[in-house]
C-alpha positions, -999 to +999 in steps of 0.1 A: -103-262-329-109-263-367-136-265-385-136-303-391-128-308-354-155-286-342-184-299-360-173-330-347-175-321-315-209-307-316-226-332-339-219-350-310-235-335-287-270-341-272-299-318-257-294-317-217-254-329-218-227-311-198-208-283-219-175-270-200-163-241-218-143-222-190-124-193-207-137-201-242-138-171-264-177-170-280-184-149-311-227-153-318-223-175-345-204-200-325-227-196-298-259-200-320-241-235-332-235-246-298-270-241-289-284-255-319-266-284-308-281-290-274-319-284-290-348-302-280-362-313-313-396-319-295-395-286-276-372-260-301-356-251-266-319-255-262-311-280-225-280-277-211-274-300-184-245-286-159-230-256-177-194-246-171-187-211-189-170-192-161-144-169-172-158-170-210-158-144-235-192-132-257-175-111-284-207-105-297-246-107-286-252-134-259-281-148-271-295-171-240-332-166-247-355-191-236-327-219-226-333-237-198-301-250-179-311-286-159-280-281-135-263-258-120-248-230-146-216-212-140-205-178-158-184-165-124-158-138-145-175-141-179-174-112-201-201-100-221-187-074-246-219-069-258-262-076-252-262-108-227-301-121-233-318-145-209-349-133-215-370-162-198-344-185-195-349-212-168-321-224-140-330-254-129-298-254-104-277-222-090-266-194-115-233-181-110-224-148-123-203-135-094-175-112-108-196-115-146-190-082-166-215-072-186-205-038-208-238-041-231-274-042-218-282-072-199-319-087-200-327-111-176-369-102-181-392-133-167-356-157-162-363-180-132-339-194-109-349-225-093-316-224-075-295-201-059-284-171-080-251-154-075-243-119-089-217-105-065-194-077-070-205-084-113-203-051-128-235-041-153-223-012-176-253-011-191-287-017-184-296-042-162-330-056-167-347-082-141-383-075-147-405-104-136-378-124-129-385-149-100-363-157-079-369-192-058-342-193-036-318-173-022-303-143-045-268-123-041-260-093-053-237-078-027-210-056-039-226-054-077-226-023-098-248-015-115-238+016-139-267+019-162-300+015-148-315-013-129-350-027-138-364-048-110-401-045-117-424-072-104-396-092-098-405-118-070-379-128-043-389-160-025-362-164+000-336-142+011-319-116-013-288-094-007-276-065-022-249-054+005-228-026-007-239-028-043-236+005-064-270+018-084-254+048-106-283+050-125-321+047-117-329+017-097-366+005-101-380-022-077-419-011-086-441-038-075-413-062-066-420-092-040-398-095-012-411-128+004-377-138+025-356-109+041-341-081+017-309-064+024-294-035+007-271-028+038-248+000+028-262+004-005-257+033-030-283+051-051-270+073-070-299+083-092-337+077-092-354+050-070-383+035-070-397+012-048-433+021-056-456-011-050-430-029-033-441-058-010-416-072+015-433-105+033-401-104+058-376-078+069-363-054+047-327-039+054-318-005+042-292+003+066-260+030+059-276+028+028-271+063+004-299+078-017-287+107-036-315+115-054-342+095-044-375+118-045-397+095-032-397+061-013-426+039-017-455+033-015-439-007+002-455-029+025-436-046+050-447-075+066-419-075+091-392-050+099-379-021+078-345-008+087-328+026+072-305+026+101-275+050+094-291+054+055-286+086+039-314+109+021-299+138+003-327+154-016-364+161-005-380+132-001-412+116+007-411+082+024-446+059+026-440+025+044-471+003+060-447-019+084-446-039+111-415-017+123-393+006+111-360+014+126-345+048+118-319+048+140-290+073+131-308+076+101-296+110+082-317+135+058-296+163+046-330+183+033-368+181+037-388+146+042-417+137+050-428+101+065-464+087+061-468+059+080-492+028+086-490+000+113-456+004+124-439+014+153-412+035+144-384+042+161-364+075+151-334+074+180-304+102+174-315+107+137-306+136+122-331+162+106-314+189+087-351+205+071-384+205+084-394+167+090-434+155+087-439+124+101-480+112+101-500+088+107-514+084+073-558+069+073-559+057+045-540+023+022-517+041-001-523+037-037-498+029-067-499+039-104-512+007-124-510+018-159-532+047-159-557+039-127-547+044-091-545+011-073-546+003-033-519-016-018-518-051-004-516-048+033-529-088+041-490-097+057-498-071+081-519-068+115-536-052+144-547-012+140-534+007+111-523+039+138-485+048+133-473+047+164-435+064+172-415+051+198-385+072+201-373+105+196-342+103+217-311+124+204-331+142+180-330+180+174-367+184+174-366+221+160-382+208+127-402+183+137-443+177+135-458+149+147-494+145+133-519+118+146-491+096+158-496+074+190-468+085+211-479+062+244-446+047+245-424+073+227-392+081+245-384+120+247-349+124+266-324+130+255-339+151+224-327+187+220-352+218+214-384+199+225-398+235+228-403+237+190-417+204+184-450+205+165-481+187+176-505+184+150-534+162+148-546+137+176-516+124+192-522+096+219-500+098+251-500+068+276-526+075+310-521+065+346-536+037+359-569+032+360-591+016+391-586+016+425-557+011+445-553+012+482-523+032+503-529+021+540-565+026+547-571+052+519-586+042+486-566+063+460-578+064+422-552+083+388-567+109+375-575+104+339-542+126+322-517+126+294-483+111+307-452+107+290-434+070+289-406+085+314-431+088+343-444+054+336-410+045+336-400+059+367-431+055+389-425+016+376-396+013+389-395+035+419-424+010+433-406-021+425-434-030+398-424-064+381-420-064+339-445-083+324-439-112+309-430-111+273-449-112+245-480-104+268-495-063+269-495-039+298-520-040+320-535-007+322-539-011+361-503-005+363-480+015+355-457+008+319-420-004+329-394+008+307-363-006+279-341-007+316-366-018+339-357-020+368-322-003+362-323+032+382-293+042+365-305+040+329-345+049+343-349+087+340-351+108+372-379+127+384-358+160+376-350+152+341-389+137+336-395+172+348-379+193+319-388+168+293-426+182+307-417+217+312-403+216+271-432+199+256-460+218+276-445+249+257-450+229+225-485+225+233-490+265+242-476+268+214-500+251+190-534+265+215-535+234+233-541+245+270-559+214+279-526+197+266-504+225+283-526+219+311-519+182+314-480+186+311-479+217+333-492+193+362-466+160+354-442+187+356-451+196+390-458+159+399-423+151+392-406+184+414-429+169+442-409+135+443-376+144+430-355+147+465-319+162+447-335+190+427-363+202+446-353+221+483-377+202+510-397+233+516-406+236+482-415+202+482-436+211+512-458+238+494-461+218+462-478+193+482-500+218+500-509+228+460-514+196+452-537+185+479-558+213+479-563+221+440-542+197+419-518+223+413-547+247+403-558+220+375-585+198+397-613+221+401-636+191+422-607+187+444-610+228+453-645+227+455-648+200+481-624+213+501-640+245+497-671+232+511-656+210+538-641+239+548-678+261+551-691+229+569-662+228+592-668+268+595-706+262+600-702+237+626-676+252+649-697+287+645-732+266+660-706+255+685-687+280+700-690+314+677-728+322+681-734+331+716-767+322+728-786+349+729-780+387+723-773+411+751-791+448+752-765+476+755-760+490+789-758+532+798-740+543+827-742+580+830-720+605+854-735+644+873-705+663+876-710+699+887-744+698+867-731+682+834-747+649+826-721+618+811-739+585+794-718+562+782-732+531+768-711+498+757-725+465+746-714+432+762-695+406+753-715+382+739-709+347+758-723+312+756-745+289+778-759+260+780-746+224+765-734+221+736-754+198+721-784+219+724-768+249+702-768+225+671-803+244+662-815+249+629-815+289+638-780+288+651-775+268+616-786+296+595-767+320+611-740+302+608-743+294+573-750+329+568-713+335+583-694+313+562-711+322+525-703+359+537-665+348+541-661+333+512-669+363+491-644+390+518-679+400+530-684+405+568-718+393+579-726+418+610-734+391+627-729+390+668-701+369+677-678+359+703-647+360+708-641+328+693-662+331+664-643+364+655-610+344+648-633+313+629-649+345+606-611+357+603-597+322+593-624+315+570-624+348+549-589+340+545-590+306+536-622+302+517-616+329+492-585+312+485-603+279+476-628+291+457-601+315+435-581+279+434-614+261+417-615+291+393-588+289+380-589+246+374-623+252+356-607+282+334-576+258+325-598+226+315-624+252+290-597+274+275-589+266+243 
């Protein structure tokens, strides 16, 4: 247009009309008269009702400060050969800048988008500043790069924002940003620094096949719902510290050292893949972020229940590097993880317990001994008895036993012999670290689960681990030993009084032979033998001898006490029997104090 035509044009224009400049070539001086054009006189502020400036191009500085578009605004392919500034500019509709190039620094500090806010697969060549932006509906940013660095601090996300597949080249800062819909960054690429320290995500946050080349450190973020780095890729040393309802680190991969501090959630680290040694804890404490110079806590109100870590699978994991510290690990799943052996248990870690109460098989009243069990027995034992699944959204019931992901699938349930080995591994883990009462605990699931398992256990080794574990608790149940022990000196005792005493004690007898003047004696004792009914030798004398008998036997001791012939083969059977006992309850009592 020329000069005469254009100050026509916008001498007769009006604050809050519609401009449609699509593919308009903008130095900053036109611009500045364009604006000047649609300025409140009341306010100073330029308003732009619906703006049409897709596929435009800013020779020179954008200067958008402070203008507040009343309809929707459109800069989809605009190019910005130089600074684009909304500094807190206002969209009262949706903001398009999908395909936007911006080769200067772009400033979008305290904008606000009332609508719904399009950047994808725009291309920021410079730095790209967001900082306390607020974003009130839904926000794309999927397939954006962003080649400079990115500035996202304090921004606030009230609805859902995406950033699938976009490219960070050089630092990407999210400090104190507010995630209050769902956040994804699925397959998203961090090239440089990260920071996502003060971070707040009110619903789930998405990081998965995301890449981090040189992300140091991740967090401190609260998540009020669930965190996903499934299939995301750490490739320096890095320390992660996430309070969240979940987090999902399935397939997740770190290439070099990490370590994971974790508060609430329930984390679930199936068939990731730990390269270095990998720390993950339970961490006491709220973390705290930088403000400024002080040290403040984070926000945890979006999140509830206790503030334990708990970690739910470590299936497919090569555990060689691993420490678990403080975690709760009643529901983890072991099998299926590789070099269990090595695995590092530090700290108080929680494993599930049997049942507790009393139960009745048949007649007999039967009660679990209180022991630290591994979600695979719970599992099985859950669905071996046909246990129903609870209902969901309701808790176990800790009179029964836990059912499993597959309950009441055999096939995907894990055997007795496999439940077995994941025991047999982890109880060297626990000798390891100077656990015996730990060792101690695993070393008896372990034989619990050769008792029942039918395919890898012969039948007469089945037979004498259930002699062990009636009489001793495989060596571990020293009350068990010691009242068998003593049934055993009653049943001794009593079948003495009856038949092993004899009744009274017979004086030896000589018998003597002449022969051609040389005098013979010989002199032999008789068998003792018994008389009388038997319920008169239940004496208190006849007791005490008895009694005498059996403490003799249990210490390989031989009494010289008079005895029949029966009570011979009663002395034998109890010095073989008691000794045994009492060695058994030895050794229980010398597994529970060793430490």
């Amino acid at each position: 247009m020329g000069d005469t035509d254009r100050a026509a044009y916008l001498a007769g224009l009006a604050p809050g009309d519609d401009v449609d400049h699509r593919g308009t070539p903008f130095t900053s001086a036109l611009l500045s008269s364009l604006l000047d054009a649609l300025r409140d006189p009341a306010s100073g502020t330029p308003l732009i009702g619906t703006a049409r400036l897709g596929g435009a191009e800013f020779s020179g500085a954008a200067e958008f400060d402070r203008v507040r578009f009343c309809g929707p605004a459109e800069f989809d392919e605009t190019q910005f050969s130089d600074t684009a500034r909304f500094g807190g500019t206002q969209f009262g509709g949706s903001a398009g800048f999908s395909r936007a190039r911006f080769s200067g620094p772009a400033e979008f500090d305290e904008t606000q988008f009332s609508g719904r806010a399009w950047f994808s697969r725009a291309r920021f060549l410079g730095p790209a500043e967001f900082g306390q932006a607020r974003f009130s509906d839904a926000a794309w940013f999927g397939g954006t790069q962003f080649c400079g660095s990115a500035e996202f601090s304090h921004v606030r996300f009230s609805e859902t924002v995406t950033f699938g597949e976009a490219r960070f080249s050089g630092a990407a800062v999210f400090r104190e940003a507010q995630f209050f819909g769902a956040a994804m960054f699925r397959e998203v690429w961090f090239s440089s620094h990260t920071w996502f320290s003060g971070t707040q995500f009110s619903g789930n946050a998405m990081f998965s096949r995301a890449w981090f080349e040189s992300a140091s450190w991740f967090g401190p973020v609260a998540c009020g719902g669930v965190l996903s780095v499934n299939g995301a890729v750490f490739q320096v040393p890095v320390t992660l510290e996430i309070a969240a309802s979940e987090l999902h680190c399935v397939r997740t991969r770190w290439e070099s050292t990490v370590t994971v501090r974790l508060r609430y959630a329930t984390a679930d680290f199936s068939h990731a893949v730990l390269s270095g040694p990998t720390a993950i804890i339970n961490y006491p404490a709220r973390f705290t972020r930088r403000d400024d110079r002080d040290r403040v806590a984070m926000d945890e109100s979006a999140l509830t229940g206790p503030s334990s870590a708990r970690v739910a699978s470590i299936q497919g994991v090569d555990a060689a590097h691993l420490v678990l510290t403080d975690t709760d690990l009643t529901d983890c799943l072991f099998s299926g993880a590789f070099h269990l052996d090595q695995l590092r248990l530090e700290g108080h870690c929680g494993f599930a317990l049997p049942p507790t109460g009393l139960r009745r098989r048949g007649i007999w009243p039967i009660r679990w001994t209180p022991r630290r069990t591994l979600a695979e027995e719970h599992h099985w034992r859950a669905q071996s008895a046909g246990q129903p699944a609870p209902p969901p959204g309701r808790p176990p019931s800790a009179r029964l036993w836990r059912t499993g992901p597959h309950h009441p699938d055999p096939g995907l349930t894990p055997d007795p012999q496999e439940v077995a080995a994941l025991y047999r591994q982890l109880r060297k883990a626990f000798e390891d670290g100077k656990n015996e009462p730990g060792a101690a605990d695993f070393y008896y699931g372990e034989m619990e689960m050769r008792r029942h398992d039918r395919h890898g256990t012969p039948p007469g080794e089945r037979g004498l681990l259930w002699g062990y574990w009636l009489l001793s608790g495989y060596g571990l149940r020293s009350s068990r030993a010691l009242a068998w022990l003593l049934t055993a000196m009653s049943l001794t005792v009593m079948l003495l009084m009856g038949f092993g005493l004899p009744s009274s004690t017979p004086d030896p007898v000589s018998t003597g032979t002449l022969d051609h003047g040389k005098i013979t004696l010989r002199t032999s004792s008789p068998d003792a033998a018994l008389s009388g009914a038997f319920g008169r030798r239940m004496t208190w004398e006849r007791a005490e001898k008895a009694t005498r008998v059996a403490v003799n036997s249990v210490i390989f001791r031989s009494s010289g006490q008079n005895l029949t012939a029966a009570g011979t083969y009663i002395e034998m059977a109890s010095r073989f029997l008691e000794p045994t006992l009492l060695a058994l309850a030895a050794l229980a009592i010398r597994g529970r104090i060793k430490r």
